[in-house]
N, C-alpha and C positions, 0 to 999 in steps of 0.2 A: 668594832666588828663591821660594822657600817661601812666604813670609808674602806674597810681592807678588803670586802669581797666588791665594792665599786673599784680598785684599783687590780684584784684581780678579774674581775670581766673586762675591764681595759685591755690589761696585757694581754690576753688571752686571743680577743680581737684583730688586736693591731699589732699582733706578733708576723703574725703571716703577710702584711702587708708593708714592714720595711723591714729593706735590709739593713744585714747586718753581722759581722761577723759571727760563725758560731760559736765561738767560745767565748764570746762575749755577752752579757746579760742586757739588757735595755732598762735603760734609767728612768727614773720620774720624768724628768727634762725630754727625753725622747719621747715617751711615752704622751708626754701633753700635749710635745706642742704634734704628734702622732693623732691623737684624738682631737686637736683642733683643726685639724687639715680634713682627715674625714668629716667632722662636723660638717666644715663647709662646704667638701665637696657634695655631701647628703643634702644639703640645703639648694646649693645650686642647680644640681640634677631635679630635686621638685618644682622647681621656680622655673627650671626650665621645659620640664614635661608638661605645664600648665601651661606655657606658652604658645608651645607648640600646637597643644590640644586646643587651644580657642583659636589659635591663628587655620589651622583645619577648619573648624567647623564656619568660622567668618567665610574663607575662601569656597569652599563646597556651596556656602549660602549663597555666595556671590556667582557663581556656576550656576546652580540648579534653581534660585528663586530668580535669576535674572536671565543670564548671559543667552545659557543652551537652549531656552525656547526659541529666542530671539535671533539665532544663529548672527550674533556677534561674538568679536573675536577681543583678544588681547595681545598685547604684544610677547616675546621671550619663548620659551617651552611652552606656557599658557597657552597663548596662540599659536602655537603650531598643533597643539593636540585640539581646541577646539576646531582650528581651519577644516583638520583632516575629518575632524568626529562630522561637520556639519557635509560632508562634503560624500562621508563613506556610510555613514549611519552607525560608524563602530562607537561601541561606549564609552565614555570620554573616560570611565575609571580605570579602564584597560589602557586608552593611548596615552593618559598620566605616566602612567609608569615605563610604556615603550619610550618615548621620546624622552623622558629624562635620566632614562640607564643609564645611556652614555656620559651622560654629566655627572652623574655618580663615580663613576673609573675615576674620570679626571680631578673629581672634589677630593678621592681620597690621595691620589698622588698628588696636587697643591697645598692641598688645605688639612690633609691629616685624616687617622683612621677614625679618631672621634669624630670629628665634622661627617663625614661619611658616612657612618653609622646614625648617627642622630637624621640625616639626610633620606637615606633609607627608609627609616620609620615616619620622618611625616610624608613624605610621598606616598607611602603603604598606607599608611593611617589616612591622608585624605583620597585614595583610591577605595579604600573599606568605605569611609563615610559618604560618598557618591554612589556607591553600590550599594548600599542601605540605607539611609539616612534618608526622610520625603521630605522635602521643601515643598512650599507654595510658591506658583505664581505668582510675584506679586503684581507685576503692573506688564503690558504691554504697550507703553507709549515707549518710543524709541528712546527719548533722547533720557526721560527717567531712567530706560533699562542701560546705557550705556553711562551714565554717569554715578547710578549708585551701584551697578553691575561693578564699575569699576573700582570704588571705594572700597565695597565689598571685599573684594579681590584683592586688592592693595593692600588691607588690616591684616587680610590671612598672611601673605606674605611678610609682609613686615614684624609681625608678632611670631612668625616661626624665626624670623632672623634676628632677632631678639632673642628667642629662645636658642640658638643658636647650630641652625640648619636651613636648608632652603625648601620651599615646595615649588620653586621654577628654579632651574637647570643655568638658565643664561648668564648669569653674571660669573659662572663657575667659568664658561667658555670663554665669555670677555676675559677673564684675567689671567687663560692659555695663553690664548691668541695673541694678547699684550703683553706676554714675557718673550712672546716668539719673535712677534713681528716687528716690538720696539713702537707699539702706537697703546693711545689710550683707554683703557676701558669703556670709557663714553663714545669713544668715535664707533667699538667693535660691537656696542650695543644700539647706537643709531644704525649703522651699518643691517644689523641682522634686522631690525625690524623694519626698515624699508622694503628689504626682502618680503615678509611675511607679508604685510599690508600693502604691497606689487601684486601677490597673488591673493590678496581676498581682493582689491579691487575688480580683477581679472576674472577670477571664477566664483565669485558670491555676489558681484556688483559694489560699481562704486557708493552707493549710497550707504550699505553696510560697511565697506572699509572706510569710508569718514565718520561714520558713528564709530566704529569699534577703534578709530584712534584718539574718540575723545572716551573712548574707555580705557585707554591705554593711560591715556593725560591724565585722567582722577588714579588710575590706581597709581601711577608712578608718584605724586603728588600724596596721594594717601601714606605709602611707601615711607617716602621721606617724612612723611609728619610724625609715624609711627616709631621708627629709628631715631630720630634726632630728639623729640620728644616737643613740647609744647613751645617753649623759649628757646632763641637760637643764641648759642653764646658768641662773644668773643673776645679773640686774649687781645691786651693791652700792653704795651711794653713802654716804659714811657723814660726818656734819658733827659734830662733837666738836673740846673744846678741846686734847683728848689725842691729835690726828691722829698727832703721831710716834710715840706707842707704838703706836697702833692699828697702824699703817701696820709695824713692826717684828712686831707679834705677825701679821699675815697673812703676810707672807715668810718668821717662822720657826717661828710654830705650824704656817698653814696650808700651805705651801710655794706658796701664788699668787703671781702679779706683780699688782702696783699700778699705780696712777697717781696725782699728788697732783696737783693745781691750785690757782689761789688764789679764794678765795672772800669773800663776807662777809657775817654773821650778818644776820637781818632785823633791822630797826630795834626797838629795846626802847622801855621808858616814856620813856628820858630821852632819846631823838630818837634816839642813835647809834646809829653801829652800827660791826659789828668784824667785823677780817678775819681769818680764819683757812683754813689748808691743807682741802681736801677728800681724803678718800681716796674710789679710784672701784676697784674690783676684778669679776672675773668667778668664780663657784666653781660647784661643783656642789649640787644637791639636799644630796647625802650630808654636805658641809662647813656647812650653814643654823644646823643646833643648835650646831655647837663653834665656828661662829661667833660666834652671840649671848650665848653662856657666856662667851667671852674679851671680849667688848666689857663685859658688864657686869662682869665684872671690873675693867677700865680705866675705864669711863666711864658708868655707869650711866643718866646724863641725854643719851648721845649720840643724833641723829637718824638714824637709819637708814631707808634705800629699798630695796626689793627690787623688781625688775621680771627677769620672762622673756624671755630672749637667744635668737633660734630661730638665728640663726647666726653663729657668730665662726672667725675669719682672722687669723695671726701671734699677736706677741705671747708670753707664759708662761700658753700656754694649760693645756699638761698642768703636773700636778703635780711639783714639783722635788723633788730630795731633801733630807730633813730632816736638820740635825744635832744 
């Protein structure tokens, strides 16, 4: 009786949310893997409204206990609404939201109406928490306010894009501009804050726009610490005739997981060419050197690639233990 009014609150649920012909009934199979998709999109959505919600209230802190007494700036949207706030007296939780409407349009035509929407609400949401929320001053020494000012600043942002939204506008414009113009995201975001920190120079003094771009350096620094996460990965691809030992010495020097595939060598002088297993692994910064010691041990003429991994999922990601 149990399992059948659990199976009919199921259907009942998840009836109206896939399609599906109507004359046709929806099966257990449907029905499951129906209620494992919501599961997880219910889980995701809280995981990500928490993110969002701390990445606000980090940034607001970073606003209100640092930045705006101080009238320093940051670089992106950020700075452009505090330049204006320091410059008009207007409230920085009102020019939040002006100056990054626009970026709004363009997030939902790039990036989709979820992105957009979630976009939406932490900008609102950290626009409410600056209009209500009191911070403390904490310090008015410059270069404290400009470096943890920036940190600050940086976590919010980071932990909303995480959560998966922005509360600055600018990188939404960078990856316009860089579909239009055929240049890179990083040149279109050096580019705009040269701009901005041209005019806090100009009309706040140069002495605030050299602190407020080493505000800018901690929060973009921050930024990336917060996205990438602690460890920075990188993949390994390694082509050797030695792949099984290779592949043995990473699982039991290094404690990683692997991947082999089959592969084959380029063509030599005498036309052919040969196949052999690929190892492909993920390791940290810290395992690079005691990698390349073991490999040249094994295989001194092997091919190695190293390329930077900004984010991986599943897998033998963390380190196992060694015997």
């Amino acid at each position: 009786m149990k399992n059948f009014l659990k199976k009919l609150v199921v259907r009942s649920t998840l009836k109206p949310l896939i399609k599906v012909e109507k004359s046709k009934e929806l099966s257990d199979y449907v029905l499951a893997k129906g209620y494992r998709s919501l599961k997880i999109n219910v889980k995701r959505n809280i995981k990500d409204f928490f993110l969002i919600t701390v990445g606000i209230f980090l940034a607001a802190f970073g606003f209100k206990g640092f930045l705006l007494t101080n009238h320093f700036i940051d670089g992106g949207a950020t700075g452009i609404s505090l330049l204006i706030s320091a410059l008009t007296k207007i409230p920085l939780h009102y020019l939040i939201m002006i100056v990054n409407a626009p970026f709004i349009f363009l997030a939902y035509s790039i990036m989709g109406r979820k992105f957009a929407i979630k976009t939406i609400l932490a900008i609102t949401g950290l626009a409410i928490c600056l209009a209500t929320v009191t911070f403390p001053n904490v310090t008015n020494d410059n270069l404290l306010v400009a470096v943890f000012g920036g940190f600050f600043l940086g976590a919010g942002i980071g932990f909303a894009v995480r959560g998966g939204a922005v509360i600055d506008g600018t990188e939404v414009l960078a990856i316009f501009l860089s579909r239009k113009f055929g240049v890179t995201v990083g040149d279109v975001i050096i580019v705009i804050n040269i701009v901005i920190f041209s005019a806090a120079a100009y009309l706040l003094g140069v002495e605030i726009a050299l602190y407020s771009m080493i505000t800018y350096i901690a929060a973009s620094k921050t930024l990336d610490f917060i996205i990438e996460g602690i460890e920075e990965y990188i993949g390994v691809t390694i082509i050797s005739h030695h792949s099984e030992e290779i592949r043995k010495m990473i699982i039991h020097n290094l404690g990683r997981g692997v991947t082999v595939y089959n592969g084959k060598r380029g063509f030599g002088k005498t036309g052919d060419s040969q196949e052999m297993d690929i190892v492909y692994s993920v390791i940290t910064r810290l395992d690079i050197n005691k990698l390349n010691t073991e490999i040249q041990k094994i295989d001194p003429n092997a091919f190695v690639v190293m390329s930077s991994v900004k984010d991986i999922k599943g897998g033998m990601i963390k380190r196992r233990p060694l015997h």
